[in-house]
Structure formats: C-alpha cells, structure tokens
N, C-alpha and C positions, 0 to 999 in steps of 0.2 A: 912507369906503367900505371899506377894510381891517376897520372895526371890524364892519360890517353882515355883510361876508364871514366874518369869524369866527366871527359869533353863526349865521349859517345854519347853518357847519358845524358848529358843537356841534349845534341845534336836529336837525340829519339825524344826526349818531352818535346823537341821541336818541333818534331815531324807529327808528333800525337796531338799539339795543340793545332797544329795546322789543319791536319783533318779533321778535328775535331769544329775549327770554323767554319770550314765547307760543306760539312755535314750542316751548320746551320743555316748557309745560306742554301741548302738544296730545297725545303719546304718552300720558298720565295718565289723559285723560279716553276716549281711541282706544285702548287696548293689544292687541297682538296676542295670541290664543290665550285672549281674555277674552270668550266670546261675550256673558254678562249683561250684559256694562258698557256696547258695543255698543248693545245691545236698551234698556236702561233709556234712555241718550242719544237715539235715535231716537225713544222713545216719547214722553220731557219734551219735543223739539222736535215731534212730531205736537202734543201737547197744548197747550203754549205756541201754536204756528198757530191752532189754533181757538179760545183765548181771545181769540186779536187778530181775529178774523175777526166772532166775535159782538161784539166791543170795539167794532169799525167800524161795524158793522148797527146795533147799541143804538141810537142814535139815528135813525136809520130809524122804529123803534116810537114814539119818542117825535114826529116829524115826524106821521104817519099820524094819531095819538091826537090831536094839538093841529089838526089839519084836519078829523076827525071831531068832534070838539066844535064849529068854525065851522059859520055858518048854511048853507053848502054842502057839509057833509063829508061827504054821506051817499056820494059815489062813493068818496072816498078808504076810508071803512068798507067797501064793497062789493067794492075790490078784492083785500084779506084776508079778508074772509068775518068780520071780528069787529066790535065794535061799539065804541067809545070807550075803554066799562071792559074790557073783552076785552085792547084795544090795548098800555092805560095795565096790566094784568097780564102781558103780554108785555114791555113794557117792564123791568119788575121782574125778571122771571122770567132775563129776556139780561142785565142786571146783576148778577144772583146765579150765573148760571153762568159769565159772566167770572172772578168772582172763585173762582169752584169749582173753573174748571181751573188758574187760577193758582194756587192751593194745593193741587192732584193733581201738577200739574209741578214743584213742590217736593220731595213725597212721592216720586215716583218718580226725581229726582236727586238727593235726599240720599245715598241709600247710595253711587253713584257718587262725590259731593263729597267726604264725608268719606272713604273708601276713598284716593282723591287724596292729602288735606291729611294720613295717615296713611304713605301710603307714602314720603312725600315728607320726611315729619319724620325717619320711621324711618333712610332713606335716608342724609339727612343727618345725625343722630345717628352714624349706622354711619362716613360717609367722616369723621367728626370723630377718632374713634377710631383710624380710621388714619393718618391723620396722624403724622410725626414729632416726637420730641420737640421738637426744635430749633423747628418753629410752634407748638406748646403752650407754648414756655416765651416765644416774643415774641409772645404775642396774648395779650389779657387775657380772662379765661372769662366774666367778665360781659358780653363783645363777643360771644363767640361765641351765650350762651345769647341775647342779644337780635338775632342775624342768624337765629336758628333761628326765632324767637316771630314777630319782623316779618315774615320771607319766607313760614311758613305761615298769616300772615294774610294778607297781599298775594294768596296763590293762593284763599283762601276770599275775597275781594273782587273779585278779578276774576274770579271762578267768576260770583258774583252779579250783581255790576251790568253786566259785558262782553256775556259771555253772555246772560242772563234781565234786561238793565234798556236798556240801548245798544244791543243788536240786535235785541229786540222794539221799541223806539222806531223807528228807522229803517224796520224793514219796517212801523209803522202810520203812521209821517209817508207810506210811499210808497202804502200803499192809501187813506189820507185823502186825496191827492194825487189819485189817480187817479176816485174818487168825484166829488170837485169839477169834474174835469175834464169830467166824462159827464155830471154830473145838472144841472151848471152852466155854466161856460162858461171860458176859458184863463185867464180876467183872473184868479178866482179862484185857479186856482191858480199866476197868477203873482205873486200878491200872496202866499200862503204860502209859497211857495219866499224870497221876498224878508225875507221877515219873517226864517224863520228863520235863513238864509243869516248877515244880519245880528247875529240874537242869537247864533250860536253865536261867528261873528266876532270879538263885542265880548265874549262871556264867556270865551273862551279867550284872547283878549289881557288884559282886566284882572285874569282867575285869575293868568296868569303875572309878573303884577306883584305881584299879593298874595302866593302864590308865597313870592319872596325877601324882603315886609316879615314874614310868618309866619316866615319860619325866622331874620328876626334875633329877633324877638321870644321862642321859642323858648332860641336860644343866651344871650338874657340872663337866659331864665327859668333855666337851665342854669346857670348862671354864679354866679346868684343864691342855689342852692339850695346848688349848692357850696361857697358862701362860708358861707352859714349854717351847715351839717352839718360844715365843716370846724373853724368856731368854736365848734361844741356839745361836739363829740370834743374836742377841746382846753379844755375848761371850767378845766381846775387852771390851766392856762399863762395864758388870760385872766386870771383870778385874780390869780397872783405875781404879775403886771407891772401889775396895773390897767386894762385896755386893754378892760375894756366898751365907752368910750363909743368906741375906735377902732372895733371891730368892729363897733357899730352904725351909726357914720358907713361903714365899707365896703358893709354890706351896703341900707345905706339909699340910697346910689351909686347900684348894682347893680342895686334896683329900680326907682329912677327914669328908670335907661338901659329898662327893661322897660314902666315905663307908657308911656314915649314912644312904642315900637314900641306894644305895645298899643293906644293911641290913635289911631296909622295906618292899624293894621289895620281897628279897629273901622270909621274915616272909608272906609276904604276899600272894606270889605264894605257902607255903606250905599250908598257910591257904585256900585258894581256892582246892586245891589238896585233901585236909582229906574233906572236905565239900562236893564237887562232889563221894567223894569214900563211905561219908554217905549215899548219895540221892539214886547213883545208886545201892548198896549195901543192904539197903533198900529194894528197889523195886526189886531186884531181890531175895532174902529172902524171899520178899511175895507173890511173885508170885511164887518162890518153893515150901513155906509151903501148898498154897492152890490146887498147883497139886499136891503137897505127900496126901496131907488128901484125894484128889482124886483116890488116887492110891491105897490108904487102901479100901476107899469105892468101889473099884471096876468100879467107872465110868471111870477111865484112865487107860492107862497101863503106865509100864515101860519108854517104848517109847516116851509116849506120856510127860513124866514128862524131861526126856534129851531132849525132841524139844523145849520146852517151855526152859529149859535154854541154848537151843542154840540160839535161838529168842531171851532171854534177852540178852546175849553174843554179838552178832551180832549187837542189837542196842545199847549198851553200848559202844565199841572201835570205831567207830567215834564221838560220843559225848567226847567221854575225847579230841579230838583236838578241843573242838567247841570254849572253851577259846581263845586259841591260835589263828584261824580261825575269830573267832568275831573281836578282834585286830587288824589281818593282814589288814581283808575287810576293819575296818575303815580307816587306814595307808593307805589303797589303795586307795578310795574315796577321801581322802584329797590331796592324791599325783596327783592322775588324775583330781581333783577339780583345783589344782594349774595350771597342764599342759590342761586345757582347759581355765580357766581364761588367760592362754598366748597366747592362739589361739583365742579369744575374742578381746582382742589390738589388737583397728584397728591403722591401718598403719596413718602415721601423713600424709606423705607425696604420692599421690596416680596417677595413673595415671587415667586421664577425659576419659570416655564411648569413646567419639570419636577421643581419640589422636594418630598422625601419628607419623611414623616417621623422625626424625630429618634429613635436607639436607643440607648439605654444601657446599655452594658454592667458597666463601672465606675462610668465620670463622669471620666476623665484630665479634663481640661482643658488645651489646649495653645496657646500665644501665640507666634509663628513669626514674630518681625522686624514686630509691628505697629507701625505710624507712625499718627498722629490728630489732627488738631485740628479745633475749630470752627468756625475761621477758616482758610481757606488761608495767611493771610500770619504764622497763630500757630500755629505745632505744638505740641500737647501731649505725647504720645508719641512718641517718637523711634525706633522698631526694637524695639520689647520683646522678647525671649525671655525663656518663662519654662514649665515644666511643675510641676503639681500631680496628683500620682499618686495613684490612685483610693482613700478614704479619706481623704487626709492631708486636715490643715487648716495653708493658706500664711496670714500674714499681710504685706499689703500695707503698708505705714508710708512717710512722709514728711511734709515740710511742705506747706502748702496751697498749692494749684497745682501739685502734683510728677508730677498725674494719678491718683491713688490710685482715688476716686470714675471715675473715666470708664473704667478696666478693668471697671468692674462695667455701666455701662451699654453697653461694648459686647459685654460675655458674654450679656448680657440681648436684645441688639440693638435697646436703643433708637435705636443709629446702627451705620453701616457700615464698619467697618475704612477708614482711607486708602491703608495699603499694607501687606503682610503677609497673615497670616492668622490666626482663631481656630479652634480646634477641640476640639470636644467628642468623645472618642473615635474621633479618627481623621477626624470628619466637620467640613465647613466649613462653621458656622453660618448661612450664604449659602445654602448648599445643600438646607438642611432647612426646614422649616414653621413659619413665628414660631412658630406655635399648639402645637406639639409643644415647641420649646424652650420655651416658657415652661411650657409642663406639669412641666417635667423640673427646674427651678430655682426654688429656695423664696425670698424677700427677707424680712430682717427689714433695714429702714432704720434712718435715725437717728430720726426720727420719725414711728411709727405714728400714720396717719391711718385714723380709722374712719367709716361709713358711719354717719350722724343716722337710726338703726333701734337695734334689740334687740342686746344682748351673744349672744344665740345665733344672730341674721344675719350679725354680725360676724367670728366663729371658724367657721359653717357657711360663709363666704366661701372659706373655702379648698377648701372639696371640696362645692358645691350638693347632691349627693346622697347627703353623709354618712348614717346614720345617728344617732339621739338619742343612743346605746353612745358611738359615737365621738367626738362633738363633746364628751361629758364627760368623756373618755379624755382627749383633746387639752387640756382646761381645765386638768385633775389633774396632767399633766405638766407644764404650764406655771406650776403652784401657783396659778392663778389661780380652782380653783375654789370654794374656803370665801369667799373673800372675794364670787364669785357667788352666793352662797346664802347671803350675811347681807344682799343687797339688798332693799327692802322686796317687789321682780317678781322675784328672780332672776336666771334666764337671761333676763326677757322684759324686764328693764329699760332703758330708750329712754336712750344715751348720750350723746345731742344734738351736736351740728352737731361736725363732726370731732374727738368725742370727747371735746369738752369737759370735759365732767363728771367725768371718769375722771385721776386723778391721771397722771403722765407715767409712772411703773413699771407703774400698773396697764395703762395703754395698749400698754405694749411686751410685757406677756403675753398681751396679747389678740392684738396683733400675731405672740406667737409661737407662741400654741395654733392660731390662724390655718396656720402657714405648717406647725405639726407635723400638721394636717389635712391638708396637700396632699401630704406627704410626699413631699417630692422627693430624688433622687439627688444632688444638687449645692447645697448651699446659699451664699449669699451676704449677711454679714453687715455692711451699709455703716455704719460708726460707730452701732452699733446702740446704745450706752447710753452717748455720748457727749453726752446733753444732760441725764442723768440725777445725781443725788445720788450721790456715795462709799457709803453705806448699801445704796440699791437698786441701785447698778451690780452690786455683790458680789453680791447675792440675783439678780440677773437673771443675772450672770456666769455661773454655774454651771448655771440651768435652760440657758444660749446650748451650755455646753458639753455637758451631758447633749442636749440634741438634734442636736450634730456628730456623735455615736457612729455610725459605721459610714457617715457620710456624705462624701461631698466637700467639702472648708468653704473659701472664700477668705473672709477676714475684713479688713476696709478698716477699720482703725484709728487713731486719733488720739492716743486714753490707752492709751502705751506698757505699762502695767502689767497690762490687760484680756488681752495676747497674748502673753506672757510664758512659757507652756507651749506655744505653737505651735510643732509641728513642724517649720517652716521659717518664717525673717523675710527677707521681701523689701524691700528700702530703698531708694525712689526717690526722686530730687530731678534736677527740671527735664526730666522724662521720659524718663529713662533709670535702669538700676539701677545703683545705685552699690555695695549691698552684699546678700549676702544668705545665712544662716544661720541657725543658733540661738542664744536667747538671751546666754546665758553666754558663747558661741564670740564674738558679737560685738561684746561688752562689752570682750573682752580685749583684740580687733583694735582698741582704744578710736580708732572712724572714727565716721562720720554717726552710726551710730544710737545708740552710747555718749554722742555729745555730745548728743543728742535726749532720752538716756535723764537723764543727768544732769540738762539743762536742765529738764525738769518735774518732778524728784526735790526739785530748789529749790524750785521753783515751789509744789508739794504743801507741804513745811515751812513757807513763809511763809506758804500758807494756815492 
C-alpha cells in the first residue's frame, strides 16, 4: 500500500508539473499588448471549429447518397433538393473543405507558432548568458545546447498535437456523441463512450509501461554508443595493448543488453497494437450489429447503418495515434519542464535596480581587503589590498592556487567579492552596469578561443562596428597582418572550430588585435603566452607590451621573466600578499619571489 501511495504521488507532482508548463507556455501564444497574436489565435480556433463541424456533417452526405441510390431514396433525394450524384459531389466537396480549413488553420497559426518557439529560444539563449560562471563551469555545454533544442521542440509539439490534434479530438468525440444520441438512441452512445473510455484506459496504462522499457533500451543504446566512440578515440591505446578482441567483447555486451530491451519493446508495442485493435474493433461490431438489427426492424435505413460506421471510422483513426501522442506530450512536458527550470536560475551575479554606468577616468583600480572563495569552507583570498595607478602595469605572481587567476575574474565580475571591495576609479564594480564594465576592460587570456567564422569576424569581435581602416589598424599592430594576407581568403579565411587551424602565436594575435579593437582603458592580461613557445612568447611579449602603452595593465603571470619590466610585482601565496615590488628590489630581498625566480631559472637551463 505504501508503494501504491508513492507511485500516486509522483503520478500527481506529474500531472502539477505538467500544468504547471502549460501554464507557461499559455503567455506565448496570449501576450499582452500583441493584438495580431490574439487575432491570428481566435481566427485558427474559428477555422479549426468549422473543419470539425463539416468533419461531423461529411458523413451525413454520404448517409442521404447511399439512401438515394436504394429503391426508396427518392424522399431522402427530395429532402436536399439534389439527386444521388449531386449528394455523392457534396460529399467530396465537405471532405475537401475539411481538409481546406485544416490547412488555412495552419497557415494562419504558423506565424503565431514560430514567433513562440523563437521567443522562447531567444529568451533562453539570453538567461544562459547570464548566468554565472560558477553554473557554466559545472554544467556541461552540450547539456545545455540539448535542454535548449529538446524544450523548443516539446513547445512546437504540444503547440501541434495539444492544441490542433487532442483538443479538436475531444470536441469531435463530443459532437459525434451528441449526433448518435439525437439521430439514434442512448445505447449508441453508450456503447461509444465505453469503447473509448476503455481504449484510452488501456493505451495510457500500457504507454506507461512501455514508457520505462523504451528509456532502458535508450540508456543501453547510450551506453553502447559510448563504449564504441570511446574505443574508436582511443584506437593507438587499443593497439599497444592488443585489446581489439576486449573491446569488441565489451561492446558486443552492451548491445546484447540493447537487443534485449529492444525486443521488449518491440513484444510490447505489438501488444498494445492487437489490444487497441480489440477495443476499437469491438465497439465498432456493436455498434454495427445494433444498427443492422435496426435496419431489419425498419427503424434505420441503409444509410443510416454506413453513417454510423463512418462515425465509428472517423473516431477510431485518430485514437490509434493517441499512444504515440500520449508519449510525445509527456517527452514534451519534461523537455519544456527542463527548459523552464533553466529559465528559473537566477543569475548569481546581477546588476542592483539603481546601477549606472561605469566612468573612467584613469582606470586606478583598487582592492579594499577582498576576501573570496568558491567554496565557503575554502577561501581563496584572504583581505587583499592592493592599488594599481592609472597607467601603471602591476604584475600578479605566485604559485598555483595563490589566487592569481581569480583577481582577474573578479575585476571582470565573473563573481562577486566575499568581503571587501573592488573598485575602478573610485567606483564599486557592484555598483555599476556589467555591460559598461566589460566595455572598459580588454582580456587577452591564456588561451585565445576564436569563433569557427572568418579572421575578420574574429578581430571585428572586438568593436561590431569597427570600420574595414581599423580592423587592419588593429591586425598591423598586433603583426598579425602579412601573415593575413598570405592566406589563400585573407581576412575572409574560415579558422575553424575554436581556432583550430591557427597556430597558438597566431591565435594569441588575433586575440590581441581583437582586444586592441576594443580599446579599453584597463587591460588584463591572464598568462596570456604562457602556453606559447620561448620564440613566440618574446615576439608576442613585446606586441603585449606595445599595447599596455598608456593603459592600465594588471598582468597574471606564471613565466616569471615575461614581467620582469613591470612596474610593480605583487607576490601572493595562499591568498594573501606576501611581497611586492620591483624586479631587482625583490631579487635582493631574496623572499618568494627570488626563490620562484631562481627555481625556473633552473628549470629554463635543464630545458
């Protein structure tokens, strides 16, 4: 009994989340201050009503034609004024405009649909973006791009089948119902209501068993595929160790756990198939047998016994989808349950009701006892004070883990101070407009990632509305443009999927004709050629330093000898400063950063 009570109440949080998504997609297709949207909805539901309305009559014409043709039809002819073939043209003519308005009430809610599955992508696209780092770095992107694709399909499925497939069903089961009732007698449509009562009954109980054998079968197809692709990527390693025939004993496992389920499924869907083709089968049997005995006794005719099994007819071929249908909706509800649960995360990082924005005057930059970690129970920062005076360029130094990196993401505000304050001229970057601070602050990372488009998408990334002058301005500076212009396209040449193609130096000038496009007051240079060759670090070294001129530079460094000319070296270990000066001065002081210095001075010689 426990276990029954359980399963109810998951089966009702079902049914509460489910309505609860359709309630949010009802504002979409309803929006205030949208009078067309409105208008087009009312007009595809006027239009949709009168396809069902000629849907239900249709066979009418065809009852009257097949009475007219019997040796006594001439009153049934008499009482529409047409004649057999008149009838049997009528007939035709109400099946061609069924389908006429059901494809006008497309026409005229496509724009409404797609408008929806648009705003809705957009929507979500947009709350992805704000988001904090901290959920972009624990959700994986290929999780998110497949919550975005499944949820704005789920709303184009139950646009379709909810709306225009399951609610024009019911409202023609209730007017087929109500026909039976008038033109024939209760039994009839007690016998349809039973009929269906029961197929839906029996298709939604064995859907929801098929259900869970589909999603094991699924997870082993998953399973399977993984195993595969994981051993293909690893071909060398198969190789040295000999371990074909393992791999193919794993993966041959893997599928056999798949045919299994497969084969379930398959047994199962036939089983629901012969079940549904009892019920309906069934009920239309007895509802033939009881207009033939009407038809002996004289109370019906001919006619009247083909309308009746063109009304079973009619409500039988969209119930045989209602399996299939029932499934979809729920796959669609869970999918749009995920894609509004992702529109639900709220953003970590926000901007306050009344923040402006950001002015630079200088670019001081100033760090006021900030405290910071990821973790509450792990601090990284500890109280930093620290000022970088407009112009100068500080360099950041320590070991990994000392915090280096994460002053830069909170100048940036990918996160929000713990305690203290940051500020850029006086102002607390809490206070002003992400949008405007990131205007103001250029990044060259450790590794430029570029956009799978053109070398002049790339570098025009940093200011959209550059001009052609400047984006080659910005190339020439960065020395990256002869080496643009011995490409076979140029600037139009496609650098493929994050850049691929582009050696790692080359990448990092594109990176910085990029960031000398944007031209910010403050720049920020995170181990910008610390994954780079000694050859190109030097040649990059120098375009890094030729674009610090006249800027504010914090420079987060690793290879001690890149920062060597900075005007001030700040030396933190375990998130505090432990020293900080110039070069030489704190060579002498021989503390952290003399032993930092030394220890890859070795390091360099034994390479």
């Amino acid at each position: 009994m426990r276990g029954l009570a359980k399963t109810d109440a998951n089966l009702s949080d079902a049914q509460i989340q489910g309505w609860s998504v359709i309630r949010r997609v009802v504002p979409y297709l309803w929006p205030d201050g949208q009078g067309w949207v409105k208008h087009r909805v009312v007009l595809a539901l006027i239009v949709l009503l009168l396809s069902k309305v000629i849907a239900v009559g249709t066979p009418v014409f065809y009852k009257q034609a097949v009475d007219a043709l019997a040796p006594d039809g001439a009153d049934a002819a008499t009482v529409l004024g047409l004649g057999a073939v008149g009838l049997t043209l009528a007939y035709g003519f109400a099946r061609l405009m069924t389908v006429g308005f059901q494809q006008l009430r497309d026409v005229v809610f496509t724009r409404v649909g797609q408008r929806a599955l648009r705003q809705l992508a957009l929507e979500t696209f947009t709350h992805i973006h704000r988001l904090s780092m901290r959920y972009h770095i624990t959700r994986k992107t290929g999780g998110l791009s497949r919550i975005i694709e499944r949820g704005v399909k789920g709303v184009d499925f139950l646009l379709r089948f909810l709306l225009f497939s399951m609610g024009p069903l019911v409202l023609e089961l209730l007017m087929i119902s109500v026909i039976l009732f008038f033109l024939f007698d209760v039994w009839y449509l007690a016998v349809v209501v039973l009929t269906i009562s029961l197929y839906v009954w029996f298709t939604f109980k064995v859907t929801e068993w098929r259900v869970k054998i589909r999603k094991e079968m699924n997870d082993q197809d998953t399973d399977a595929n993984q195993k595969a692709i994981d051993s293909l990527l690893n071909f060398e390693t198969v190789k040295y160790f000999g371990a074909e025939r393992w791999e193919a004993d794993r993966y041959d496992m893997a599928m056999a756990n798949y045919e299994n389920a497969a084969i379930r499924t398959n047994y199962s869907l036939a089983f629901l198939n012969f079940g549904q083709s009892v019920l309906i089968t069934g009920g239309l049997v007895a509802v033939m047998v009881m207009a033939a005995k009407g038809v002996q006794r004289g109370d019906l005719t001919v006619g009247d016994f083909v309308m009746v099994n063109a009304y079973m007819i009619q409500i039988t071929m969209p119930l045989n989808f209602l399996g299939t249908v029932y499934r979809e909706i729920r796959q669609a509800l869970i999918d749009m349950g995920d894609m509004f649960d992702l529109l639900g995360q709220p953003a970590e990082v926000q901007d306050k009701p009344d923040a402006t924005p950001l002015k630079v005057d200088g670019g001081r930059v100033t760090l006021q006892g900030v405290a910071f970690g990821y973790d509450k129970e792990r601090p990284i920062l500890k109280g930093i004070s620290l000022e970088v005076e407009p112009g100068q360029t500080v360099a950041i130094v320590g070991s990994s883990g000392s915090g280096k990196s994460t002053i830069g993401r909170l100048l940036f505000r990918f996160y929000d101070v713990g305690a203290g304050a940051l500020l850029i001229d006086g102002q607390d970057v809490r206070d002003v407009t992400q949008e405007s601070l990131h205007a103001q602050i250029g990044v060259v990372p450790q590794d430029t990632v570029l956009f799978n488009d053109t070398v002049h998408y790339n570098i025009a990334y940093g200011r959209p509305g550059a001009s052609e002058d400047e984006i080659i301005a910005a190339a020439k500076a960065a020395k990256i443009h002869d080496f643009i212009q011995s490409l076979p396209d140029g600037y139009d040449t496609t650098v493929g999927e994050r850049g691929l193609k582009l050696s790692g130096g080359e990448k990092q000038r594109v990176g910085i004709a990029r960031t000398l496009l944007k031209n910010p007051p403050i720049l920020l240079l995170d181990e910008a050629t610390s994954a780079l060759d000694t050859e190109t670090e030097m040649e990059i070294q120098a375009e890094l330093k030729a674009m610090g001129e006249g800027r504010t530079v914090i420079t987060i460094a690793h290879r001690l000898s890149t920062i060597a000319d900075a005007d001030r070296i700040v030396v933190l270990e375990n998130g505090v400063i432990v020293e900080e000066g110039k070069h030489d001065d704190l060579l002498v002081r021989a503390g952290r950063y003399a032993h930092l210095w030394n220890r890859q001075s070795e390091e360099d010689e034994l390479a």
